[in-house]
N, C-alpha and C positions, 0 to 999 in steps of 0.2 A: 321610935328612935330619933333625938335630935342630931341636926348636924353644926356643924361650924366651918368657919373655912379661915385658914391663917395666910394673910399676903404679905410677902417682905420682900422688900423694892433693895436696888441693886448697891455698889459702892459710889457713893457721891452723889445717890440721888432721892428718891421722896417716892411715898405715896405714886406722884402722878403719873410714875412708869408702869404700874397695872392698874391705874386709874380705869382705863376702858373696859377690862374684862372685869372690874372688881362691879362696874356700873350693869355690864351684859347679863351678870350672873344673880346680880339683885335683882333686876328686872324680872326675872323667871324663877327665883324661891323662894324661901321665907328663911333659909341658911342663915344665924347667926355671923356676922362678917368683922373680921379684927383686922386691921390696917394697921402693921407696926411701923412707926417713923426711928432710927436706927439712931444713937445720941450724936452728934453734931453734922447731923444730914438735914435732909427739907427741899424747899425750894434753893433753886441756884445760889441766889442774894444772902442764903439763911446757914450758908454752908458753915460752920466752926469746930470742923476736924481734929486738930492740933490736940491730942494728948490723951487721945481716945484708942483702944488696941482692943484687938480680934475678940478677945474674953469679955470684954464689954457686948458689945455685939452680939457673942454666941449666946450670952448669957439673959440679954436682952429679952431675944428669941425664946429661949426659955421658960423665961416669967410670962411671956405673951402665949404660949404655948396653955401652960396648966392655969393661967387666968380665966383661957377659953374651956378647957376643958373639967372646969368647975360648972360649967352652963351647958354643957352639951353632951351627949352620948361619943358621936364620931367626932375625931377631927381631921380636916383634911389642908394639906400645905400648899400653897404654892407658891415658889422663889423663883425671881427674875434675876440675874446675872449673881452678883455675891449672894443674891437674897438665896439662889437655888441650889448653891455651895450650904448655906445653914441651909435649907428646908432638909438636906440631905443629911446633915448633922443631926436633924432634931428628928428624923426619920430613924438614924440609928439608934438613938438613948429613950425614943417614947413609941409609944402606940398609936402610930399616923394610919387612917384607913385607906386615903388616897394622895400621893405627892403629881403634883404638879410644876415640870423643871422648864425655866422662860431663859433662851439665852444662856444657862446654868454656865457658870465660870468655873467650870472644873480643870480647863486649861484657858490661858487668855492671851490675847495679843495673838491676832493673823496679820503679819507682817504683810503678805501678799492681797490681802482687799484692803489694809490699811495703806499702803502704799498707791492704790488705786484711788483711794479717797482723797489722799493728800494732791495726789495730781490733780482729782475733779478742784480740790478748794483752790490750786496753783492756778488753773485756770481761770476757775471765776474770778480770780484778785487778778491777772491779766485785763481781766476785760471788764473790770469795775465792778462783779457782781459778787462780791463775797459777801455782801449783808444777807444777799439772797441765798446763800449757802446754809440750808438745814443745820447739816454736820458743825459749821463750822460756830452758827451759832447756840448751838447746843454744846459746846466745848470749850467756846472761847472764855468762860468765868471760869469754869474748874480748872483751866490751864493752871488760871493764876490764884484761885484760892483752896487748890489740894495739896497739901504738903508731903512730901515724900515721906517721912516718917507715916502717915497715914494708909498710904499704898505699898509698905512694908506690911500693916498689920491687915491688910487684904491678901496679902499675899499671905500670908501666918493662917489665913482663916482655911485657906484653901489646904494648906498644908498638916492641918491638923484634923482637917475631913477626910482624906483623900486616901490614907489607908483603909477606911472603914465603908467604904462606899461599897464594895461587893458583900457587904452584909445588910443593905438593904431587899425586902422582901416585899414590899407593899405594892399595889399594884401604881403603875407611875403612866404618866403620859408626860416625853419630851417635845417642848417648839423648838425647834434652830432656824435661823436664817440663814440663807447662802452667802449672802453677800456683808453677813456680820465682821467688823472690821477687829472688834475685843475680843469675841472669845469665837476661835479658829472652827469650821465647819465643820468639822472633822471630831468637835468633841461630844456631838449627839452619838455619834457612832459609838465611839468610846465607853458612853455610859451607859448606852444598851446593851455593850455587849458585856461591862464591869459588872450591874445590875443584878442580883438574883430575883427581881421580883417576879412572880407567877407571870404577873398580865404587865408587858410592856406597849405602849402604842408610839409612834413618832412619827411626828408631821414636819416635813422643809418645807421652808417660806421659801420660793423662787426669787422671791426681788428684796424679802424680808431681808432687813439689817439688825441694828444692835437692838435697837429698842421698839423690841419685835408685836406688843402690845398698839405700834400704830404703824403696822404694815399694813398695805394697799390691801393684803386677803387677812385680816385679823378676822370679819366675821364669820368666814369661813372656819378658820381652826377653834375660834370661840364655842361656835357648834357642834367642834367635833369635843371639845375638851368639856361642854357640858353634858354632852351624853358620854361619857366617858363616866364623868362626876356619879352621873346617873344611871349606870349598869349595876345590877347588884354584884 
């Protein structure tokens, strides 16, 4: 039995936010691997949003879906933040063997570690270090080239999964970070307990934030989520 594995990266960003585990997991199979780029996402510089909506997206996801599954016996998903909002889409309408949910934005915005964030970035501009500010330059382009019509049809995306999530059945493994600033700690819980799949697994990053494919313990949960991959 062949397998495949589908990865789709999150709102506003590319490929590079499961870059690491997309690299971890080649490393160790011979898994057919599909890297969907989402139409006016990429790199930072390559963002051109502007007129693109949810059904693009979903629909995306789709084609990328049964393109793989023309090549392969199993396939298996896994979505990082929007991306885990569709993997859970694509989970309900096809025959997913295993979903893998990164950061899943099934609710979004934690007002209270985003709040904690913005004081870390208030300070470092105090004291002259905001260049050195991860977060802050991780955000500061999409401030200015994400247009709000665009985070309307992110929101549309979530809102048109979000009744059908408790009829997922496939076995799933969730990451959340704690200290994720977009999408609140509290929505791992949420989906394990929405969930009907048989086999649920979920792992908290302790110091893990948004873009939880380069937390300090990635290779730790990588491990766990390949032998997950790997159970019958």
């Amino acid at each position: 039995m062949s397998t495949g594995i589908l990865f789709l990266h999150g709102f506003s960003g590319g490929p590079y936010e499961v870059q690491p585990l997309v690299d971890f997991l080649q490393q160790r199979t011979t898994w057919e691997v599909s890297i969907l780029t989402f139409s006016g996402h990429g790199e930072a510089e390559e963002l051109a949003m502007k007129g693109y909506k949810a059904e693009h997206w979903m629909m995306e996801a789709e084609v990328a879906y049964r393109n793989l599954k023309k090549k392969v016996d199993d396939v298996i998903v896994v979505g990082f933040s929007m991306g885990g909002v569709i993997a859970m889409y694509l989970a309900i309408r096809y025959k997913v063997k295993k979903l893998v949910l990164l950061s899943a934005a099934a609710k979004y915005i934690s007002p209270t570690q985003l709040i904690k964030d913005i004081r870390l970035m208030a300070e470092d501009f105090m004291h002259h270090q905001l260049g050195d500010n991860e977060l802050f330059a991780r955000y500061k382009f999409k401030f200015k080239h994400v247009p709000l019509s665009a985070t309307v049809e992110f929101t549309r995306v979530v809102q048109k999964t979000a009744p059908y999530i408790q009829n997922i059945k496939c076995p799933t493994f969730i990451v959340q970070g704690k200290l994720d600033g977009i999408v609140p700690f509290s929505t791992a819980a949420y989906l394990q307990n929405l969930l009907q799949s048989s086999e649920k697994r979920l792992y908290i990053s302790e110091q893990g934030k948004h873009h939880i494919c380069y937390s300090d313990d990635c290779e730790s949960w990588f491990q766990k989520v390949f032998q997950f991959l790997n159970d019958a």
